[in-house]
N, C-alpha and C positions, 0 to 999 in steps of 0.2 A: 618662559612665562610662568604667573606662579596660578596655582590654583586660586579663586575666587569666593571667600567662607562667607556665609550671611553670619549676622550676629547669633552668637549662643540666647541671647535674649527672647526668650519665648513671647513675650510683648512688642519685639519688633519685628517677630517672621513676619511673614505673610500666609493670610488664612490657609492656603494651597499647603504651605510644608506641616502642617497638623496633623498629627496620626500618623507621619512617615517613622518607621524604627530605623536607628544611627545609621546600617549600610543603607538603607531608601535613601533616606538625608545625603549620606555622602555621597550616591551615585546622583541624585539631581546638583550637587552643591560644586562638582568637579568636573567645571566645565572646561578648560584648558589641558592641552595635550591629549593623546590617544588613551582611552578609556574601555576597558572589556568591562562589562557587567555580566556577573555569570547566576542568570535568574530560574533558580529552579521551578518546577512546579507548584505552579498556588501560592508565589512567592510575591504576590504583586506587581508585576512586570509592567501591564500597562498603565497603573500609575504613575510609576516611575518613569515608563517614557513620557506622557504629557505632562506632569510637573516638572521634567527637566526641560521639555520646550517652551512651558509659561514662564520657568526661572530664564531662560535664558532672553526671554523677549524683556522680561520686567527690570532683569537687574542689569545687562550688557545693552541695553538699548540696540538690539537686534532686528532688521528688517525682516519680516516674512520671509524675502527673496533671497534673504544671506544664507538659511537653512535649508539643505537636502537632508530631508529627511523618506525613507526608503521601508515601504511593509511588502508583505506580501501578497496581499490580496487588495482591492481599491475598495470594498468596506472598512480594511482597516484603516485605512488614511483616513476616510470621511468620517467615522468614527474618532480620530484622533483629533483631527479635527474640530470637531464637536466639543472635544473635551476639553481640548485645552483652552477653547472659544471663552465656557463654563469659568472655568478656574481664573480666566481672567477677566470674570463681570460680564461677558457678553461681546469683551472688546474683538471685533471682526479682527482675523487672521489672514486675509485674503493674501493672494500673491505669493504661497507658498510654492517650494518645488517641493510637493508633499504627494508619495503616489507610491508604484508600485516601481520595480528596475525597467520594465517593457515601455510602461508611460510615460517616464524620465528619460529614458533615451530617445522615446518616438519623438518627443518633446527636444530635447537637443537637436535631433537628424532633420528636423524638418530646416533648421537654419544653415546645416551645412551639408546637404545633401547633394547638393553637386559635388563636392569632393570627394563621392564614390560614385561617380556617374550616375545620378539620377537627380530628379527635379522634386521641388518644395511640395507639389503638390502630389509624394507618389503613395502610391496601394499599397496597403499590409494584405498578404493574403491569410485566409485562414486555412487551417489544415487541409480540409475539403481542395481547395484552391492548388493547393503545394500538389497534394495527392496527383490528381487531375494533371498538373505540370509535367509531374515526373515522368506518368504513364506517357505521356505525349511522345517527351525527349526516350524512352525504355524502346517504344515501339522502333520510333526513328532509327534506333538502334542496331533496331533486329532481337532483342533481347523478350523472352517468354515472360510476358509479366502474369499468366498462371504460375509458373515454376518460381517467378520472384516479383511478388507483390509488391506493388509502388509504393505503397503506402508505408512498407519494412524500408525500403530503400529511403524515403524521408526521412521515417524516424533515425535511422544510421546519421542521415546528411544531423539531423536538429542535434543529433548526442554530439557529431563534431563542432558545429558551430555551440553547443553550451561547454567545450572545451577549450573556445575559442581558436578554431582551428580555421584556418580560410583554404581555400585550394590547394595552392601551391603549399601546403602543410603537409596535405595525406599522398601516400605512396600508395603504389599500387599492393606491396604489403599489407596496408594497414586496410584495404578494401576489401581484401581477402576473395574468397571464390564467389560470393555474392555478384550477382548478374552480370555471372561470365568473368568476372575478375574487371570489370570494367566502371565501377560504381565512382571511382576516384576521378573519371573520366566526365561520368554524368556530374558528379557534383560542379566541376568548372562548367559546364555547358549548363545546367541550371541558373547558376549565378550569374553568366551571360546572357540569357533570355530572361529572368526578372530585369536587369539594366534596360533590355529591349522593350519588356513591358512597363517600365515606369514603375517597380513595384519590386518589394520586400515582405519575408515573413519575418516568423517575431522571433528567430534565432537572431535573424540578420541586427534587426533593432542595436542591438549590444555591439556584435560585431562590427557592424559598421562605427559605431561611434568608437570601441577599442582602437582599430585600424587609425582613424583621425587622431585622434589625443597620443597617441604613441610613434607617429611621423614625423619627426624634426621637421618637416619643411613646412607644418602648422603647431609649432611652439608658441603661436600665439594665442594660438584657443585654446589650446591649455592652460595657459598663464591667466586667459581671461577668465574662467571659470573659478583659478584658484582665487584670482580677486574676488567672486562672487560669493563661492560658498565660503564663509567662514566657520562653518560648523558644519558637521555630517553627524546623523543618526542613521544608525540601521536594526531595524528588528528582524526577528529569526534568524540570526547572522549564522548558527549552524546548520541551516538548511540551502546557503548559496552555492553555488557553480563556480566554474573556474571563470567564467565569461563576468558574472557578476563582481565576483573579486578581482579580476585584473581590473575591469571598471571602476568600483569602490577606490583601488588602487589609488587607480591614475589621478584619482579627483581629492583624495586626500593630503597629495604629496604638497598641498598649497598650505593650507593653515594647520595642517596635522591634526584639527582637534577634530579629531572622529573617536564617537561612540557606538560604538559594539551593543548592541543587547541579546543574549543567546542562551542557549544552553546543550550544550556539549550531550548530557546525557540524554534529552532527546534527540538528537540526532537519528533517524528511522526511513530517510529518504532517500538513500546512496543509490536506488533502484534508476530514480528519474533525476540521477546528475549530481545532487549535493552531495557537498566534499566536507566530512566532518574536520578532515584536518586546516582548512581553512580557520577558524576558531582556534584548532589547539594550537598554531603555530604564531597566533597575533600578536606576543609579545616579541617573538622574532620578527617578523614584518614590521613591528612599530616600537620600536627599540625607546624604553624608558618609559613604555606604558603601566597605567595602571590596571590592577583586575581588583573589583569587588564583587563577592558572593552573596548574594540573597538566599539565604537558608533558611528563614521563617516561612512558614508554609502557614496560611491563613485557611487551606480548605480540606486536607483529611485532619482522622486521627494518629495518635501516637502509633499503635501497632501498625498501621497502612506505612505509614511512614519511615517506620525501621525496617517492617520489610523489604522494599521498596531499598532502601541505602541498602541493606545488606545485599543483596542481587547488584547492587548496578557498582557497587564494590571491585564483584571480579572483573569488571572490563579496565584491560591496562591501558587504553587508548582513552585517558579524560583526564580532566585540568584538577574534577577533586571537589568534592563539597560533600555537605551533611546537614539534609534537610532534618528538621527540627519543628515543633508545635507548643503555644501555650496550652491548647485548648484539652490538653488529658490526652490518657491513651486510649478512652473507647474500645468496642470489641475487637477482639483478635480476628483475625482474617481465616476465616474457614477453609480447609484444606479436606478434599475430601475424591477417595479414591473409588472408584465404581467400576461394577463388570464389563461394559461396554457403552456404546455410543447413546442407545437407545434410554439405557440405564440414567444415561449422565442426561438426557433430554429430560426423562420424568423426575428426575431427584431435583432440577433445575424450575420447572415448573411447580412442583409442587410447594419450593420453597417459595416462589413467587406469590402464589396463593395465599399463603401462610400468613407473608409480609401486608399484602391487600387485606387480608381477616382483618389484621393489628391496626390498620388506618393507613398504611404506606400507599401513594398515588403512584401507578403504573409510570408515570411520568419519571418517577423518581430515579427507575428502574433500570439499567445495561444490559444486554448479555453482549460481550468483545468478542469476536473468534480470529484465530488467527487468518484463515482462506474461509474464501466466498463459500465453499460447499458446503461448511458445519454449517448453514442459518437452513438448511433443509430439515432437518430433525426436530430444529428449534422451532422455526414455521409450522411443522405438519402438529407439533404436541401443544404449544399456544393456541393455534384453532382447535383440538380435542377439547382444551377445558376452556374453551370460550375464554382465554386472553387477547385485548387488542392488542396489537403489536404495531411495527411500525420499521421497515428498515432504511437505513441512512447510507447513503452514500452508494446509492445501486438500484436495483430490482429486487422486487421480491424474488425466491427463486424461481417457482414456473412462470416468471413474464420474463423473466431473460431470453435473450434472441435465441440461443442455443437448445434454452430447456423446448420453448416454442416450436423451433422445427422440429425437434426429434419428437414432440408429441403430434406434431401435424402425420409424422411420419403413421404414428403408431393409429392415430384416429383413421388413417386414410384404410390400412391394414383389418381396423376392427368395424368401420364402416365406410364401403367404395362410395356412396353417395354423399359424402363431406365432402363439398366443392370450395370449401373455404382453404380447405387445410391441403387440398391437393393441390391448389393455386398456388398457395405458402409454400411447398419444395418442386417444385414441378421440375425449378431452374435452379434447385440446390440440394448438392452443389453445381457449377453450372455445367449446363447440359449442349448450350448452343438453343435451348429454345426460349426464342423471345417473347415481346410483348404481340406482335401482328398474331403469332402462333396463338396466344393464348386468347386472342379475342378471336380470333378463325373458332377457334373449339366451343367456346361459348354461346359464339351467334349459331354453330349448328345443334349446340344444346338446347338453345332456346326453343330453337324451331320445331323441334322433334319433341319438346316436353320431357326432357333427359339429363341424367347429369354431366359434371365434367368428364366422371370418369368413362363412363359411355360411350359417352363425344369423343373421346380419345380409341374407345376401341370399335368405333365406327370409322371414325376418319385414317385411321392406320390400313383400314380393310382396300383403299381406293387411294386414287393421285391426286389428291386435293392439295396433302402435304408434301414438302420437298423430300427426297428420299433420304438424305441425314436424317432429318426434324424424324420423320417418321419410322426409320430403324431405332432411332434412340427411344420413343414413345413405345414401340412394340416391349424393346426390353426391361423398359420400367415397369410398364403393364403387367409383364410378366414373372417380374422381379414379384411386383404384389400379390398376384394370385399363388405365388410360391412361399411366400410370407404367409399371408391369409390362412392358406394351406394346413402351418405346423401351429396356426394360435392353440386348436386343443389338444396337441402332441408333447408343445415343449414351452417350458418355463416361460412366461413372457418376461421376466427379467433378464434371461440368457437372449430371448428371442428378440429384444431392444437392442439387445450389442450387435446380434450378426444383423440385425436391418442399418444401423448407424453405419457399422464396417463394410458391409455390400453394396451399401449404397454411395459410400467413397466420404458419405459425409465425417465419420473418425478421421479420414486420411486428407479432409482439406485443413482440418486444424489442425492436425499432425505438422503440416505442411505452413503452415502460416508461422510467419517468424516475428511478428508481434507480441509485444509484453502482455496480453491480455490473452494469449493463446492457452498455456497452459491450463488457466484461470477454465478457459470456456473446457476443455478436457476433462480436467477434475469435475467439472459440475455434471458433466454426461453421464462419468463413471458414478458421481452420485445417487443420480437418476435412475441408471439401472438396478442399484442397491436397494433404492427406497424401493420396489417396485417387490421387492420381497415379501413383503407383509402381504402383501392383497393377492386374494384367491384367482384373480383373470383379469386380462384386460382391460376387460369392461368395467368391472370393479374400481380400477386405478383411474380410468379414465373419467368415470363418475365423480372418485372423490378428487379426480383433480378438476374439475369445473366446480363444486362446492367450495375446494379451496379457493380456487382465484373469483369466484361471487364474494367469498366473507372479505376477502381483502378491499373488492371494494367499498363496501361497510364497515372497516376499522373506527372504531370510534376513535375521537381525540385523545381520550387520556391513554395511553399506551403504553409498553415496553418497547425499548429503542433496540434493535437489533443490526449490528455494526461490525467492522473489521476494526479491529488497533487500528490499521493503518489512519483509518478515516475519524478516529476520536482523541485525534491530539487535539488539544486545545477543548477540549469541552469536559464536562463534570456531572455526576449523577449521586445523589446520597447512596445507591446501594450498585453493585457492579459485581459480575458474574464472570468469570474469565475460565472457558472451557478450552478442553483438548491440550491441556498442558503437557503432551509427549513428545520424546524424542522423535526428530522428524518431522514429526508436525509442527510443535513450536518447542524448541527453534525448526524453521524449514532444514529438510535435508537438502532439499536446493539450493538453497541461501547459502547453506555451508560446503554443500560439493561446489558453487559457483567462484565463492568469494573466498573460502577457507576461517582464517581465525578472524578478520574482516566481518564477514560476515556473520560469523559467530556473535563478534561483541554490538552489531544493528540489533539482531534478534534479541541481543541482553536488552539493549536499551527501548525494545519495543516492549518488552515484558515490564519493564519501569516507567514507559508510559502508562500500561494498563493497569496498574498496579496504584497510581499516583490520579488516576481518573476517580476514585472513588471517595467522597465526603466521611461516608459514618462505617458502610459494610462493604466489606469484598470478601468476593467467594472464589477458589481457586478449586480448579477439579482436574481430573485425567483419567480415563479408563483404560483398562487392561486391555480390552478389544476393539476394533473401530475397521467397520466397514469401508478401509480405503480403493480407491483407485480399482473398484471391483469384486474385488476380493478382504478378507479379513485378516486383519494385519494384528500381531499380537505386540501389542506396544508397550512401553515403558515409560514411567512416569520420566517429563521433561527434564535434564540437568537442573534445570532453572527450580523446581520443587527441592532438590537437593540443598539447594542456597535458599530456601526461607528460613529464617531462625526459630530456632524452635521454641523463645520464651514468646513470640509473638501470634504464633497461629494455635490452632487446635485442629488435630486430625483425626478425620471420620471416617475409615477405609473399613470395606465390606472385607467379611471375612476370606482370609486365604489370598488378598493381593499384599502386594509389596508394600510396605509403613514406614515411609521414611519416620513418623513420629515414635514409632519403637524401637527404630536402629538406636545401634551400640554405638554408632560414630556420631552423633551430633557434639560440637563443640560449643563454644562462646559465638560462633561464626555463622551454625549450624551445620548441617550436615554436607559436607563436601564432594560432589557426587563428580563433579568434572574433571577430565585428566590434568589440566592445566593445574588446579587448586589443590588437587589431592596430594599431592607431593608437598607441599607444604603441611601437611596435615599428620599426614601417618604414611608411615614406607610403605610400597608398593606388595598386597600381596604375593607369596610366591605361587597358592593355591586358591581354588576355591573352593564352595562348601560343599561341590559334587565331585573337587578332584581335577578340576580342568587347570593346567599353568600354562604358564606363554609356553610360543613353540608348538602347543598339540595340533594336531590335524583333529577337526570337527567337522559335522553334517547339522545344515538348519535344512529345514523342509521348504522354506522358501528361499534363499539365498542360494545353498549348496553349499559347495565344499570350502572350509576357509582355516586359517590359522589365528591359534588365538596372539594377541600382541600384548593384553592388557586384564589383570583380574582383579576384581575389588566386591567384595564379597560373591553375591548372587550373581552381579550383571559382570556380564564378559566385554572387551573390545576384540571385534575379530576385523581381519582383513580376509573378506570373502574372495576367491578366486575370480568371479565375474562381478559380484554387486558391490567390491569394496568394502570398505571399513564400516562397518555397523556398530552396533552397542545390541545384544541383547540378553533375557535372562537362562540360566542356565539349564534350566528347566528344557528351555527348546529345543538345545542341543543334543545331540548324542556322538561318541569319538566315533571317527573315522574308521576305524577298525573294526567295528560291531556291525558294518553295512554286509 
């Protein structure tokens, strides 16, 4: 088939193609065969999908129902929707197959759902639901669902079914030692009792309909579908699963003409399932396809935007583009090194200040961090100068579930008659006492005019409670008045850690094999950090009920306080992007997890952060930062190494590390990553204290290690227990001087 041109005649487009630049134009006007659109940021992407769904209704006399068209979220359909409605006068669109992959399939399965054993009218469960299942089938088992939480055990089941794995796929290898080694087991006996119950969760959705369309002995509902869709679109194509691309697959193999719209370099999902190489591989899957790139970028400036190329440059793993702007280069992108954490709070507020002097609305305004924990710094110095704030995509920090208990802990500690807060951990982590227990203590609270904690150590003195319930209540009891004890002895910031770790609650997240675990970890270690500043307890505890008052009082106009992860797709005139350290960003998780993988996610999340900003961005890192408890002496991220240097301006306090005064910055800028530097300049043999590969070293927090790697200041060492690190040499001292 050939492709389908409108006239070059600007008199006979139609209103819709006005304004579109030649690749726009081309990617609506190339409707025939398989088609990648590679739509960078601020490139106009969803234009370009609803004007190729209005071209396609206007010029191929297209039915609604002929198009599968596929978003991610089901605002974005309704939205597209809307638009394309718009562009064609109003004319109703009804009848689409326009939605999300989950509503497209449920939408399929309900017509062929007896072909995996269940009936038309069956239940999606929601998580909660699955959760609940599992535990059923764990107990049935015999298996300790304290030691292995039901809810770890789903999300394992959902990662196989978004790999599109059914049963009889996983081994008992692949199950691994999780609950007992028998998880491989539960997952068929899961899938068994959904059948029993008439009912499906939303892995299955897909799966189930993969399983149908891929069966010879129903080649006919496949074939019927390809009569139907004559056209496929799909956006964020580089954020799909295996589960969704077999799907896409199998429904394109009819009229071939599927369009792709994506973009490779943000890809930042790999965490919960998407497979960037899905995208890089689509002209392999669809042989004789086309790729066009959208490189006009309609929302930063120049300088944002060479940044931004220049970083996402070093990832070898992308198809390749270079965004570009009419609009000028605008100002350079501040780069700016500070002493520590705290440091990079007030230098960060103050400029915000600065901006609100000039007229800039709070609205306008980002701060991105890489982990949940940095928005505690940011939080506690925006309420000092009376900034509203505003955070997206979470809690503020002390309303999180985590921060909440370990304060309950500490109020119960600073005062026994908080029956709020003693209620709050009473059964956390859990104890064996329930809800009958906890109203028993209350009704005898009431009666006596006393509190919980009272009631507890009255009713411990007698046989009211069962003798478990009430050894367990004696040693909490006791746990506290020994707590209580050392408040005016020892640090309450130390004296948070051993009440968390004594009280088992460190060791239930410790223990928790959810993706959201560590997350909750780091914020505790947070917590005890921030608790530094203030003279006692009571002090902290004060000013954290004034904090969580002002937050309910945030006014509307705001600063938006945000993870990367959570500000794809969104835009601010001015964006702040702290903690730029090795380790932190990019995660040292990320990369001990996934390796060069995960390496090049983190590039590409720093290219989203980077491409989030209109007119200004602000790039920072400190030399010191209160992590995980303790003070970490960090080094500015690779990723600062890869800004070019005609593009930014650097502001580094005296005596830290200046990439803007290195001797190496090239046309490329300054090449800080093992991978790049080899391209750049041969491998020193020494460095500038004398340290070369081969030496045995001591870091104060690592230990003992060998160096493998020297480039000026910053060393690669391979620590004998902690691994490969990067740090500066300063830290060091050789081996032989202990």
């Amino acid at each position: 088939m050939s492709d389908f041109v409108l006239s070059e005649d600007p008199y006979h487009a139609p209103a819709y193609m006005e304004g579109l630049n030649p690749p726009q134009r081309e990617a609506v006007e190339t409707l025939d065969g398989p088609l990648l659109v590679l739509a960078g940021a601020g490139t106009g992407k969803t234009r370009v999908l609803t004007t190729r769904l209005a071209h396609l209704m206007r010029t191929r006399n297209v039915f609604p129902g002929q198009i599968l068209a596929v978003t991610f979220t089901n605002k974005a359909a309704q939205e597209m929707k809307s638009r394309v409605s718009d562009l064609l006068g109003g004319q109703p669109v009804e009848g689409w197959w326009l939605g999300t992959f989950h509503a497209l399939a449920a939408r399929m399965l309900r017509n062929h759902a007896d072909l995996v054993g269940l009936e038309s009218g069956y239940t999606i469960l929601d998580q909660d639901d699955s959760v609940r299942l599992m535990k059923q089938l764990m107990e049935a088992e015999n298996i300790d669902t304290k030691k292995y939480p039901p809810k770890v055990a789903a999300d394992i089941i959902s990662g196989w079914k978004d790999k599109a794995k059914i049963p009889a796929d996983i081994t008992a290898g692949d199950a691994g030692e999780f609950a007992n080694g028998k998880l491989h087991i539960l997952y068929a006996r899961y899938q068994e009792r959904l059948k029993t119950l008439n009912a499906c969760d939303f892995g299955d959705l897909l799966l189930h309909m993969i399983t149908i369309l891929k069966d010879p002995r129903h080649a006919d509902i496949l074939a019927d579908y390809h009569r139907r869709f004559q056209y496929l679109l799909v956006d964020e194509y580089q954020d799909t699963n295996t589960a969704q691309y077999l799907w896409l697959r199998l429904l394109a193999q009819g009229s071939n003409n599927i369009c792709c719209v994506g973009d490779d370099d943000q890809s930042i999902y790999g965490w919960r399932g998407a497979e960037v190489d899905n995208i890089l591989r689509f002209e392999k899957d669809f042989p004789g396809a086309k790729i066009i790139r959208l490189e006009e970028n309609y929302r930063s400036t120049g300088h944002i935007l060479n940044a931004a190329n220049n970083i996402i440059a070093n990832n070898e793993g992308r198809l390749g583009k270079n965004l570009f702007t009419s609009a000028g280069q605008g100002e350079k992108i501040t780069l700016r090194g500070l002493w520590d954490g705290e440091a990079e709070a007030r230098w960060i507020g103050e400029e915000i200040e600065n901006l609100q002097s000039k007229g800039r609305a709070l609205n306008e305004i980002a701060v991105l961090v890489r982990a949940g924990f940095q928005t505690r710094e940011f939080e506690e110095r925006f309420i000092q100068l009376g900034l509203a704030y505003r955070v997206i995509g979470g809690p503020r920090f002390y309303e999180r579930a985590e921060i909440r208990d370990a304060l309950a802990y500490l109020r119960v500690v600073n005062q026994k008659a908080d029956d709020l807060a003693l209620e709050r951990i009473i059964n956390v982590p859990k104890r064996g006492i329930g809800d009958a227990t906890v109203q028993t203590l209350y009704t005898h609270a009431r009666s006596k005019g006393i509190c919980l904690y009272d009631a507890v150590l009255d009713l411990t003195q007698t046989d009211e409670l069962r003798p478990k319930v009430k050894t367990t209540l004696m040693k909490l009891i006791d746990d506290f008045e020994r707590w209580h004890s050392l408040v005016t002895t020892m640090h309450h910031g130390e004296l948070c850690g051993m009440i968390l770790d004594e009280a088992g609650y460190t060791a239930m997240w410790k223990a928790d094999k959810s993706p959201d675990a560590p997350g909750r970890l780091e914020n505790l270690k947070e917590l005890t950090s921030g608790m530094e500043e203030y003279e006692s307890l009571p002090a902290f505890l004060e000013h954290v009920a004034l904090v969580l008052e002002n937050n309910n009082n945030a006014a509307l106009d705001a600063v938006t306080l945000m993870t990367l992860h959570g500000a794809k797709g969104l835009e601010f005139n001015v964006v702040f992007l702290p903690g730029w350290e090795d380790g932190l960003f990019p995660s040292q998780r990320t990369m001990d997890e996934n390796g060069m993988k995960g390496l090049e996610e983190e590039r590409r999340l720093a290219y989203v952060g980077i491409t989030r900003a209109r007119e200004k961005s602000y790039i920072s890192y400190a030399a010191n930062r209160r992590m995980y408890g303790q003070w970490v002496n960090a080094i500015p991220s690779r990723f600062v190494d890869e800004l070019p240097e005609d593009h930014i301006e650097a502001e580094v306090e005296s005596g830290l590390y200046d990439p803007g005064r290195s001797a190496h910055w090239d046309s490329k800028g300054f090449e800080g990553h093992i991978q790049t530097a080899r391209r750049v300049q041969p491998e020193q043999s020494h460095s500038e204290q004398g340290y070369g590969r081969g030496d045995r070293v001591f870091h104060d927090k690592f230990g003992m290690g060998t160096v493998i790697h020297v480039e000026g200041s910053k060393i690669d060492i391979n620590f004998d227990k902690a691994g490969h690190k990067r740090v500066v040499d300063s830290f060091i001292q050789p081996a032989d001087s202990l």
